[in-house]
PyMOL Python script that loads the backbone (N, CA, C, O; Angstrom):
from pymol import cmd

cmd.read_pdbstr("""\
ATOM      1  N   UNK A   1       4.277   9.908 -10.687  1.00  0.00           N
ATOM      2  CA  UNK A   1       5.263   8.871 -10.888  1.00  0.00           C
ATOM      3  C   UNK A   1       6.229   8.813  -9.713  1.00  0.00           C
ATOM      4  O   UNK A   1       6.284   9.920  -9.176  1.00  0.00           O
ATOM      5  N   UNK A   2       7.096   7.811  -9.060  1.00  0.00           N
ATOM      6  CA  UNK A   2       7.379   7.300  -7.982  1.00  0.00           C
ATOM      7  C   UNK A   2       9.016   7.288  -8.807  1.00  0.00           C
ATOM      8  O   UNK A   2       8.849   6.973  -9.986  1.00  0.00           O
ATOM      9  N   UNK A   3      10.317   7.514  -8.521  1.00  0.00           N
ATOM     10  CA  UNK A   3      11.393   7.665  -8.911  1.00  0.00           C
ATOM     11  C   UNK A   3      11.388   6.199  -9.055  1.00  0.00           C
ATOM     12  O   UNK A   3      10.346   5.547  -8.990  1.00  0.00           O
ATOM     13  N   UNK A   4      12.624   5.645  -9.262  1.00  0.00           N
ATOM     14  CA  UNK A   4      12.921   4.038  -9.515  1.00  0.00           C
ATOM     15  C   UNK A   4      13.490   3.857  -8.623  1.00  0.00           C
ATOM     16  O   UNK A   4      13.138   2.901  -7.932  1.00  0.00           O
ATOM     17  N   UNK A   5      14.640   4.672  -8.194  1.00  0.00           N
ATOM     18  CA  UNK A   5      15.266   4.358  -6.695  1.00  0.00           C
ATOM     19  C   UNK A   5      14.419   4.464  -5.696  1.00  0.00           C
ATOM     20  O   UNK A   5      14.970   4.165  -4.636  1.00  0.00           O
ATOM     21  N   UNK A   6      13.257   4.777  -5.573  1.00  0.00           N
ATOM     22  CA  UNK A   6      12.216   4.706  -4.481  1.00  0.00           C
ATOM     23  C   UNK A   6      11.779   3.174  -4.563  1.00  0.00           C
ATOM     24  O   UNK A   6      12.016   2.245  -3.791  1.00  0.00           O
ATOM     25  N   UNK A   7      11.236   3.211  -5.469  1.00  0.00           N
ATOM     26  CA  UNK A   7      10.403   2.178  -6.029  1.00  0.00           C
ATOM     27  C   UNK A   7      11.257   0.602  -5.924  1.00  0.00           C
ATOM     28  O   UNK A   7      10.713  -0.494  -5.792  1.00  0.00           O
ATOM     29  N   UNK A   8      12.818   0.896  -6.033  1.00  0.00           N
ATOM     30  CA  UNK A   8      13.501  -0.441  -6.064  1.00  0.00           C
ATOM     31  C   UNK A   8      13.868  -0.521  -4.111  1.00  0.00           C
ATOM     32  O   UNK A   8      14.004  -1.688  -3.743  1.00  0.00           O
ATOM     33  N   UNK A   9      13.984   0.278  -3.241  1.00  0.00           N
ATOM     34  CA  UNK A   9      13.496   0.381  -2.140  1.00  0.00           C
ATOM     35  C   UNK A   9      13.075  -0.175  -1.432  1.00  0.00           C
ATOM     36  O   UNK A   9      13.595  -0.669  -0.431  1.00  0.00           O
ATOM     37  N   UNK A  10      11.643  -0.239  -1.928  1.00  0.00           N
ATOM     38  CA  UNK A  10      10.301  -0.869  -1.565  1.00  0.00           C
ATOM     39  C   UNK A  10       9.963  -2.445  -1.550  1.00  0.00           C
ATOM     40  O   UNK A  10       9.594  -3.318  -0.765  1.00  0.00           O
ATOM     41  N   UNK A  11      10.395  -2.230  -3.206  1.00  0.00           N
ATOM     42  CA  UNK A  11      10.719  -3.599  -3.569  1.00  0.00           C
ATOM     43  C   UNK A  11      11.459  -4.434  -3.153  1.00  0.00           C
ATOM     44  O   UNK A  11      10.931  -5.545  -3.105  1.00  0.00           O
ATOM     45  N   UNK A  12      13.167  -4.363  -2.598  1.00  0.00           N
ATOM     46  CA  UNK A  12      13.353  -4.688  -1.350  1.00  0.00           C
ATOM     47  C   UNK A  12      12.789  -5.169  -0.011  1.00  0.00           C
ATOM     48  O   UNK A  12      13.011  -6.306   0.404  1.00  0.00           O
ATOM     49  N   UNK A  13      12.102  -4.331   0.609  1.00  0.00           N
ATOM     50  CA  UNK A  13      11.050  -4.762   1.773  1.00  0.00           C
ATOM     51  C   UNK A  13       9.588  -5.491   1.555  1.00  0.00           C
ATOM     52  O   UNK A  13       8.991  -5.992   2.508  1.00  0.00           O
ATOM     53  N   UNK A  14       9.127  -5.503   0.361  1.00  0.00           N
ATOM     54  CA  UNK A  14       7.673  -5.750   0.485  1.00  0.00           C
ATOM     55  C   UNK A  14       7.599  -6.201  -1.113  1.00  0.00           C
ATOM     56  O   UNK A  14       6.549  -5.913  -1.686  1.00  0.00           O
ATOM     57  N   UNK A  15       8.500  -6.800  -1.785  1.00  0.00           N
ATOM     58  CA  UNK A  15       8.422  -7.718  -3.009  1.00  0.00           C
ATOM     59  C   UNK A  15       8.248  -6.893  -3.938  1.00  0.00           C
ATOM     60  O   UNK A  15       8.274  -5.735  -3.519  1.00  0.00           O
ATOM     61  N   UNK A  16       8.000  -7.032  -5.547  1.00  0.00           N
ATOM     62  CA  UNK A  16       7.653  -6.696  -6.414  1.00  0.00           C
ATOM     63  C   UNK A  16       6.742  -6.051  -6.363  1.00  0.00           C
ATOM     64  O   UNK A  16       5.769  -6.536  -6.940  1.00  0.00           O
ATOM     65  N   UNK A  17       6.484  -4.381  -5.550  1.00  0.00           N
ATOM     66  CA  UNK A  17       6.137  -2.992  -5.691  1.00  0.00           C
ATOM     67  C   UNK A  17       5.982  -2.677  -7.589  1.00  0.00           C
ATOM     68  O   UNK A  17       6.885  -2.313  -8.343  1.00  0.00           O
ATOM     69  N   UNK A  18       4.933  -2.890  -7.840  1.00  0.00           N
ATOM     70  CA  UNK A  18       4.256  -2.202  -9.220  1.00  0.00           C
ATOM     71  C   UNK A  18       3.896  -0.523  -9.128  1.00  0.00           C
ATOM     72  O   UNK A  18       4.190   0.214  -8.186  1.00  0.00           O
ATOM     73  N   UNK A  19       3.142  -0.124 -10.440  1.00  0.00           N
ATOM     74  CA  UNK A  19       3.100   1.727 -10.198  1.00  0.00           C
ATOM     75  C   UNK A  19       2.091   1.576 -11.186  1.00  0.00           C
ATOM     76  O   UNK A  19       2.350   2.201 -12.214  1.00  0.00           O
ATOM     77  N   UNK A  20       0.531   0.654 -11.207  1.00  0.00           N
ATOM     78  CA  UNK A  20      -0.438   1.047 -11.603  1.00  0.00           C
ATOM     79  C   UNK A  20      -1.099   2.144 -12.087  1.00  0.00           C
ATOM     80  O   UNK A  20      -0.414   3.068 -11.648  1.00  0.00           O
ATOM     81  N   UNK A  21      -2.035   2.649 -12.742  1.00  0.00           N
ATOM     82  CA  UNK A  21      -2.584   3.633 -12.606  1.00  0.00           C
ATOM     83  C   UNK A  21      -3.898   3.531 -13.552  1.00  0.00           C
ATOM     84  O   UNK A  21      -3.868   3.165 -14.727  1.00  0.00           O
ATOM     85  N   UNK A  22      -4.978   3.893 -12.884  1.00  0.00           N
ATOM     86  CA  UNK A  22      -6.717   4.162 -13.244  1.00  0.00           C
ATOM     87  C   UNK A  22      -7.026   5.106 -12.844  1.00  0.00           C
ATOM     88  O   UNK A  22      -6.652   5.659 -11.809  1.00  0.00           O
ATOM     89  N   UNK A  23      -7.933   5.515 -13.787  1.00  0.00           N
ATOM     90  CA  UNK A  23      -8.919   6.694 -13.389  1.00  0.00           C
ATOM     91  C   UNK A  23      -8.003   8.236 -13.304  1.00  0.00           C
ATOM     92  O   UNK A  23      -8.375   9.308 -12.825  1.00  0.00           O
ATOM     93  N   UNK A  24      -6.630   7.865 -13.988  1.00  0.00           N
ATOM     94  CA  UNK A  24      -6.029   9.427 -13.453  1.00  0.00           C
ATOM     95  C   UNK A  24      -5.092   9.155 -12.312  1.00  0.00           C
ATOM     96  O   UNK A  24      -3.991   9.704 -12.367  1.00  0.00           O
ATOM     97  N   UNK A  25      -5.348   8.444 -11.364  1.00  0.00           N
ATOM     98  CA  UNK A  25      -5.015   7.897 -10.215  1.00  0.00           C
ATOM     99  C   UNK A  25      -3.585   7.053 -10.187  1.00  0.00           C
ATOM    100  O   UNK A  25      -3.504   6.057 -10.907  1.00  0.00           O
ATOM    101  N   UNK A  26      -2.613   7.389  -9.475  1.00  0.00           N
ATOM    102  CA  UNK A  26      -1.350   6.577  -9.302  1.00  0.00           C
ATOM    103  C   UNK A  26      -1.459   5.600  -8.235  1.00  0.00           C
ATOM    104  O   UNK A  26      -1.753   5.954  -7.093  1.00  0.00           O
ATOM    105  N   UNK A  27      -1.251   4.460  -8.526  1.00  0.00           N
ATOM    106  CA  UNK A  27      -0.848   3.479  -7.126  1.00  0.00           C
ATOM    107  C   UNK A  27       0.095   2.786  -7.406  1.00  0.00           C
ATOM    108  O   UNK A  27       0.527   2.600  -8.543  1.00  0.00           O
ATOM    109  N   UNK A  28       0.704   2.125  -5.945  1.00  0.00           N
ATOM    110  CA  UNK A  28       1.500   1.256  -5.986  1.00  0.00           C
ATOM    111  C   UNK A  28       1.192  -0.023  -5.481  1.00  0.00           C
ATOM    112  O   UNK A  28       1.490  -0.161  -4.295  1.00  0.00           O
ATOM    113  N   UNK A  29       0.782  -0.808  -5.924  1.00  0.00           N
ATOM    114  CA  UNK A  29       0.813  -2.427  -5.436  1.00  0.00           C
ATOM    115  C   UNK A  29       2.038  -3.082  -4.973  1.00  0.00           C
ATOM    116  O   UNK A  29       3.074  -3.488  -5.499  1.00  0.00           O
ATOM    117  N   UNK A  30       1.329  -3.017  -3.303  1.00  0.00           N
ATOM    118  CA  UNK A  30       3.067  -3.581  -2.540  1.00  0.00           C
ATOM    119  C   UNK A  30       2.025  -5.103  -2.270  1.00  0.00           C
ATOM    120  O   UNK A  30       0.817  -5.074  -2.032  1.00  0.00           O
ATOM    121  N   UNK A  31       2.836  -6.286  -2.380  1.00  0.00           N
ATOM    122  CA  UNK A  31       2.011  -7.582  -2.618  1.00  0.00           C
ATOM    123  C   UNK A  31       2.503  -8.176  -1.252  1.00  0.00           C
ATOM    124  O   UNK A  31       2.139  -9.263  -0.803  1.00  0.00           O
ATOM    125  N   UNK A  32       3.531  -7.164  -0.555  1.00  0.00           N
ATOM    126  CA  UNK A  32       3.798  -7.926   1.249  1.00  0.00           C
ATOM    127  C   UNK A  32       3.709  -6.724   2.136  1.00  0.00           C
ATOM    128  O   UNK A  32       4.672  -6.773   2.900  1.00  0.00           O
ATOM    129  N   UNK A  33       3.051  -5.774   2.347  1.00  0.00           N
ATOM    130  CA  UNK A  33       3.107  -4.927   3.219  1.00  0.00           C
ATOM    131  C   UNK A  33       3.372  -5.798   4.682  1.00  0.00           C
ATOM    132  O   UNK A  33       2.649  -6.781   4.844  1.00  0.00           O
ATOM    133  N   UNK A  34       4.470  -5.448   5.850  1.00  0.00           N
ATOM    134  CA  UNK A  34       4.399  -6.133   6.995  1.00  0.00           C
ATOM    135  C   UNK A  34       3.895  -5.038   7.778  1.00  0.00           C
ATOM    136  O   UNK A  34       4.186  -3.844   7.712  1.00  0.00           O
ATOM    137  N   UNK A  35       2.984  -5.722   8.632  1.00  0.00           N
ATOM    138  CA  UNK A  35       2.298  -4.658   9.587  1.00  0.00           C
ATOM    139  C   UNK A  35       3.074  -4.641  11.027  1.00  0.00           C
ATOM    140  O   UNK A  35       3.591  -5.675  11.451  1.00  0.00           O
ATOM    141  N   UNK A  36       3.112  -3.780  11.536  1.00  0.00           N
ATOM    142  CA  UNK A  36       3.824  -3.871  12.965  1.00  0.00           C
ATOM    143  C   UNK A  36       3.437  -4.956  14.328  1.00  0.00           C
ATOM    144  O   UNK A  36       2.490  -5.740  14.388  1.00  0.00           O
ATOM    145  N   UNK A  37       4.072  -4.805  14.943  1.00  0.00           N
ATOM    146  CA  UNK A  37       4.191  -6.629  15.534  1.00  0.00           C
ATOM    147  C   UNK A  37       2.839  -6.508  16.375  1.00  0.00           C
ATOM    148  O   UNK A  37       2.343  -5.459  16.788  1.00  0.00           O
ATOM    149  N   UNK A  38       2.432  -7.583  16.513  1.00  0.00           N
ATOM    150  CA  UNK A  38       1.088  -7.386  17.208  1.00  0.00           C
ATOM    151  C   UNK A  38      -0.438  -7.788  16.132  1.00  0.00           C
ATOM    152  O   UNK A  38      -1.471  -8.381  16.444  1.00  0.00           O
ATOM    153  N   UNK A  39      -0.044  -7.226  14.924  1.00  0.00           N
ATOM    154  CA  UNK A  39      -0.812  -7.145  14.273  1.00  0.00           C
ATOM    155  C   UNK A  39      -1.193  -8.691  14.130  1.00  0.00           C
ATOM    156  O   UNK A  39      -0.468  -9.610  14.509  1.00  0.00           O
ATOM    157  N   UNK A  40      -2.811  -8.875  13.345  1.00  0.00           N
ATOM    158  CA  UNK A  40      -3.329 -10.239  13.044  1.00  0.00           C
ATOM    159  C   UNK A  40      -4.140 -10.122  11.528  1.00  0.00           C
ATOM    160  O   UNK A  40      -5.364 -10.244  11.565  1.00  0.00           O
ATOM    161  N   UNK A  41      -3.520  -9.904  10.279  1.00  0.00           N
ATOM    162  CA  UNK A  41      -2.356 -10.558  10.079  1.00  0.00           C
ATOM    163  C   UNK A  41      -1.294 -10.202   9.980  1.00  0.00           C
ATOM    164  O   UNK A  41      -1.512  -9.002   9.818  1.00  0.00           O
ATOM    165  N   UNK A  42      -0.048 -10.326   9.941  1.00  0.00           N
ATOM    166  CA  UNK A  42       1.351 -10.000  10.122  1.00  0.00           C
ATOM    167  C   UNK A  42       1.590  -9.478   8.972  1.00  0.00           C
ATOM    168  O   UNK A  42       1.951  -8.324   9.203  1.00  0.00           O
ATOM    169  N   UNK A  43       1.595  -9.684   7.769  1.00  0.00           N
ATOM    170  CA  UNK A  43       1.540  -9.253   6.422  1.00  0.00           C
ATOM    171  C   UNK A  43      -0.002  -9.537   5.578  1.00  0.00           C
ATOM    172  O   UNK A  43      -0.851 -10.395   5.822  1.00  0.00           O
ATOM    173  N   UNK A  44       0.008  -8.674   4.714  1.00  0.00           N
ATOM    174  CA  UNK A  44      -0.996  -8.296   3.805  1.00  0.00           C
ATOM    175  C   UNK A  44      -0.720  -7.692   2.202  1.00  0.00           C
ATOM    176  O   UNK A  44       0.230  -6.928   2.030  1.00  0.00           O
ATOM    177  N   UNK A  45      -1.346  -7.968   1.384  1.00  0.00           N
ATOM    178  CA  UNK A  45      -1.525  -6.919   0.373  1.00  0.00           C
ATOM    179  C   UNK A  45      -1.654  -5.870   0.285  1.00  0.00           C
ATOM    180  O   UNK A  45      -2.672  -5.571   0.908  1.00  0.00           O
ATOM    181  N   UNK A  46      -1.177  -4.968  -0.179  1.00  0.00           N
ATOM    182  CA  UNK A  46      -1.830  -3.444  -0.064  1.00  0.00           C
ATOM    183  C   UNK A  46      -1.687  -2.600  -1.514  1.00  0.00           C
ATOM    184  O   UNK A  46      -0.708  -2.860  -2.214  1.00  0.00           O
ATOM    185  N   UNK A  47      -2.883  -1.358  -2.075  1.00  0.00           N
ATOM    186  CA  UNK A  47      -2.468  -0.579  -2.838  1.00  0.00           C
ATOM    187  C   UNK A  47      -2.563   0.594  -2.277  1.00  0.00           C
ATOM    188  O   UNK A  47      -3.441   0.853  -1.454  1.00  0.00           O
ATOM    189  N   UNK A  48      -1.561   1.531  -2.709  1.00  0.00           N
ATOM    190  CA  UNK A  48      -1.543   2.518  -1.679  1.00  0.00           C
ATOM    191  C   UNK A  48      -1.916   4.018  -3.200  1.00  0.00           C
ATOM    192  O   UNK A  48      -1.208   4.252  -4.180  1.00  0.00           O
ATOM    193  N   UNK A  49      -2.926   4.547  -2.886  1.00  0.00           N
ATOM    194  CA  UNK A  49      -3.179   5.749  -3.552  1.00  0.00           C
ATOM    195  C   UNK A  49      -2.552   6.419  -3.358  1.00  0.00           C
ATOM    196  O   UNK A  49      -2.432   6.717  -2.170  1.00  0.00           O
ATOM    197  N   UNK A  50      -1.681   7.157  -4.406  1.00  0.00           N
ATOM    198  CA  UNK A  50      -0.383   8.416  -4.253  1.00  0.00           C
ATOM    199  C   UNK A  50      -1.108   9.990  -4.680  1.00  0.00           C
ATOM    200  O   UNK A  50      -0.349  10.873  -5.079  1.00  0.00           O
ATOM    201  N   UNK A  51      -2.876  10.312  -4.546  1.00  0.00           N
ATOM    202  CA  UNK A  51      -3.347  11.162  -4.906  1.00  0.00           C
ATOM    203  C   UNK A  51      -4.776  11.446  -3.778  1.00  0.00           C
ATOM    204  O   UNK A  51      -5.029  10.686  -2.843  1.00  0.00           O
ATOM    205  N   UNK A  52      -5.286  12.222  -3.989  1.00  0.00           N
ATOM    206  CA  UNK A  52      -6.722  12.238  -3.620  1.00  0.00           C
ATOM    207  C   UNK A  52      -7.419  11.159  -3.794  1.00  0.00           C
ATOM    208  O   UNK A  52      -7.511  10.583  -4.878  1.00  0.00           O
ATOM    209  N   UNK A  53      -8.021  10.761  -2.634  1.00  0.00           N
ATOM    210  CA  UNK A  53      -8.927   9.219  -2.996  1.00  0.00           C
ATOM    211  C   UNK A  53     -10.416   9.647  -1.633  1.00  0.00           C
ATOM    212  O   UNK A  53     -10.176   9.381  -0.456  1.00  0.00           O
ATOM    213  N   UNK A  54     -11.332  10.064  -1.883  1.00  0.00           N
ATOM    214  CA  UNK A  54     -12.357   9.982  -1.330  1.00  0.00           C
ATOM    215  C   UNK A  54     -12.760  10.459  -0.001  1.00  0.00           C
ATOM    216  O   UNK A  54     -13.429  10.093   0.965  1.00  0.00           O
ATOM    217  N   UNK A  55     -11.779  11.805  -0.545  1.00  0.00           N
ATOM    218  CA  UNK A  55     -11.545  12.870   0.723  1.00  0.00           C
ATOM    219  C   UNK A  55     -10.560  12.906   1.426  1.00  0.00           C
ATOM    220  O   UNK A  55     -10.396  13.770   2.287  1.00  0.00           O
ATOM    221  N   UNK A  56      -9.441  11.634   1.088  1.00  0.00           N
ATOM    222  CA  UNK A  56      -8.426  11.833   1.639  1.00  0.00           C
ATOM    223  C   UNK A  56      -7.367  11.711   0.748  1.00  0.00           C
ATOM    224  O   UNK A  56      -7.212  11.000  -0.245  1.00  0.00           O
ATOM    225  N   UNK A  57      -6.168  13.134   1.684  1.00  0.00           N
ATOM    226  CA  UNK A  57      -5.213  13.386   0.794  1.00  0.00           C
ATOM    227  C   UNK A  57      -3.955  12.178  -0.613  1.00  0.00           C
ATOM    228  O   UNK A  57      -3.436  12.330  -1.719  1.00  0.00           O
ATOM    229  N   UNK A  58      -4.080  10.905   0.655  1.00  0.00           N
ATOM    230  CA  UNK A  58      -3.788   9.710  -0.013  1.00  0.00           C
ATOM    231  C   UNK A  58      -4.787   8.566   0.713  1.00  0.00           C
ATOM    232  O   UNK A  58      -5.763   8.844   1.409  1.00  0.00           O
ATOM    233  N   UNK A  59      -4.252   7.044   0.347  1.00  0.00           N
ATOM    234  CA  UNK A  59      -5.648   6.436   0.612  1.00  0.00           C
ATOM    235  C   UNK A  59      -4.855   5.095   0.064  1.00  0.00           C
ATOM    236  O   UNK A  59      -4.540   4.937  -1.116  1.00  0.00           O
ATOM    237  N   UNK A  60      -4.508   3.879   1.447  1.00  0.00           N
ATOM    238  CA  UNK A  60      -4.342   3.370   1.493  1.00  0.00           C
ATOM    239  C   UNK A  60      -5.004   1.768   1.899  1.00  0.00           C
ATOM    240  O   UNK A  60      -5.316   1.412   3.035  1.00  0.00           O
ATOM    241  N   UNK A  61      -5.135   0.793   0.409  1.00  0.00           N
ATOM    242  CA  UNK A  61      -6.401  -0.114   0.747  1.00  0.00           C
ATOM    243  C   UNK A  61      -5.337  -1.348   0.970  1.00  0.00           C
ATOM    244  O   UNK A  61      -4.244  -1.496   0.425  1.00  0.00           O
ATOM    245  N   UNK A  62      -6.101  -2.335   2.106  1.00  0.00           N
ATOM    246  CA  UNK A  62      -5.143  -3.899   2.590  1.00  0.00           C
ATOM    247  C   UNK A  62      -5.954  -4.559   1.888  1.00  0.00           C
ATOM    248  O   UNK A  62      -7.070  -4.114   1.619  1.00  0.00           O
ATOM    249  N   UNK A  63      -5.475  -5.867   1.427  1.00  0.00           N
ATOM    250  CA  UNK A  63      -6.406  -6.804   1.026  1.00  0.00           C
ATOM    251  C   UNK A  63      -7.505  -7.655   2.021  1.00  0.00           C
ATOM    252  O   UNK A  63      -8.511  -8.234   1.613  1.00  0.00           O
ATOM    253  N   UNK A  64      -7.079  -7.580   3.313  1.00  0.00           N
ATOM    254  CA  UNK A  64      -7.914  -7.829   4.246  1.00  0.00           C
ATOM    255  C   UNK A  64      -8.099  -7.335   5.515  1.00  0.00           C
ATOM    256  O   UNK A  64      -6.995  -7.056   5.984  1.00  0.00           O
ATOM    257  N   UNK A  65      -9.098  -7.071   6.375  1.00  0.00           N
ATOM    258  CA  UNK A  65      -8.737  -6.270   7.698  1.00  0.00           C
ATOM    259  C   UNK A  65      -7.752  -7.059   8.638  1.00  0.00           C
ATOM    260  O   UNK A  65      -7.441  -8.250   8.670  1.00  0.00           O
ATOM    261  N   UNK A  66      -7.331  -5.855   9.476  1.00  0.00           N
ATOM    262  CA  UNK A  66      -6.503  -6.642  10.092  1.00  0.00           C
ATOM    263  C   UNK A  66      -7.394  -6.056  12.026  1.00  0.00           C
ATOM    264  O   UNK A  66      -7.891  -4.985  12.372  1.00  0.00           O
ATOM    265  N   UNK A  67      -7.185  -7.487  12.845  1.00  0.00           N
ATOM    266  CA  UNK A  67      -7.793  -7.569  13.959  1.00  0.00           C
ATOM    267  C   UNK A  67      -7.557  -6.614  14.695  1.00  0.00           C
ATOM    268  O   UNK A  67      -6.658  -5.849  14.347  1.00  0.00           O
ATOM    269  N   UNK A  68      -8.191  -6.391  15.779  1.00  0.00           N
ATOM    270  CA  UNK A  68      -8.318  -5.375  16.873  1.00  0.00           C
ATOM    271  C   UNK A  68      -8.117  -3.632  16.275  1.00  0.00           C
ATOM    272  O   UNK A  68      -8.081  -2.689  17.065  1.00  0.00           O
ATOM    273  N   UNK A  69      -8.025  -3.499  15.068  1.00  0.00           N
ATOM    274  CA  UNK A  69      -8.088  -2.114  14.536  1.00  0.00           C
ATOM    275  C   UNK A  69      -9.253  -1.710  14.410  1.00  0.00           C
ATOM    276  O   UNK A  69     -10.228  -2.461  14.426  1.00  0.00           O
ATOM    277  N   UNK A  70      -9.325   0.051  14.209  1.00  0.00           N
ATOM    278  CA  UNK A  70     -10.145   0.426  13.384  1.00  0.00           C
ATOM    279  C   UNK A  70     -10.353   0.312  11.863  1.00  0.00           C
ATOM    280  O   UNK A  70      -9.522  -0.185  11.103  1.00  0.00           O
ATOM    281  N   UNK A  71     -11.494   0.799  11.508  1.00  0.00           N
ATOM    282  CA  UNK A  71     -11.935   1.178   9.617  1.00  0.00           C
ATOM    283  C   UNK A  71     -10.961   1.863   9.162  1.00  0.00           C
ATOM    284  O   UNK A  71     -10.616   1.622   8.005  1.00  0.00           O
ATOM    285  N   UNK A  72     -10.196   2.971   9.973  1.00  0.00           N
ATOM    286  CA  UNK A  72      -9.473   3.990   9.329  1.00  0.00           C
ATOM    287  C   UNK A  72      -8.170   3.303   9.369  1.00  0.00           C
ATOM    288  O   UNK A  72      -7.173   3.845   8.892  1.00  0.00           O
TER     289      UNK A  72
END
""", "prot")
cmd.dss("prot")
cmd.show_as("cartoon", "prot")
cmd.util.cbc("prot")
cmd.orient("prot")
């Protein structure tokens, strides 16, 4: 679980931050992640795994890739 003063934070920067959870698994659905300047696209969706996710310690998914990056 993610405190509320964290969580209202967030929500601040990147909108209505939710605290999902499946499978055992905690996430947070940030619905504006802004990516740093340069990036293509500038903002995105994101859920960010607050546990073990598939070998990694946390595990952060965008709703779409973003250009000139890697997979990781």
């Amino acid at each position: 679980m993610v405190a509320a003063d964290q969580l209202h934070e967030l929500t601040d920067l990147c909108g209505e931050v939710r605290e999902p959870s499946e499978g055992g698994r905690v996430y947070l659905h940030v619905p504006r992640l802004k990516l740093p300047s340069g990036c293509v696209p500038a903002e995105v969706e994101a859920l960010l795994c607050l546990q073990e996710h598939s070998g990694y310690p946390t595990r952060l998914f965008l709703s779409q890739p973003v250009s000139g990056r890697g997979a990781n």
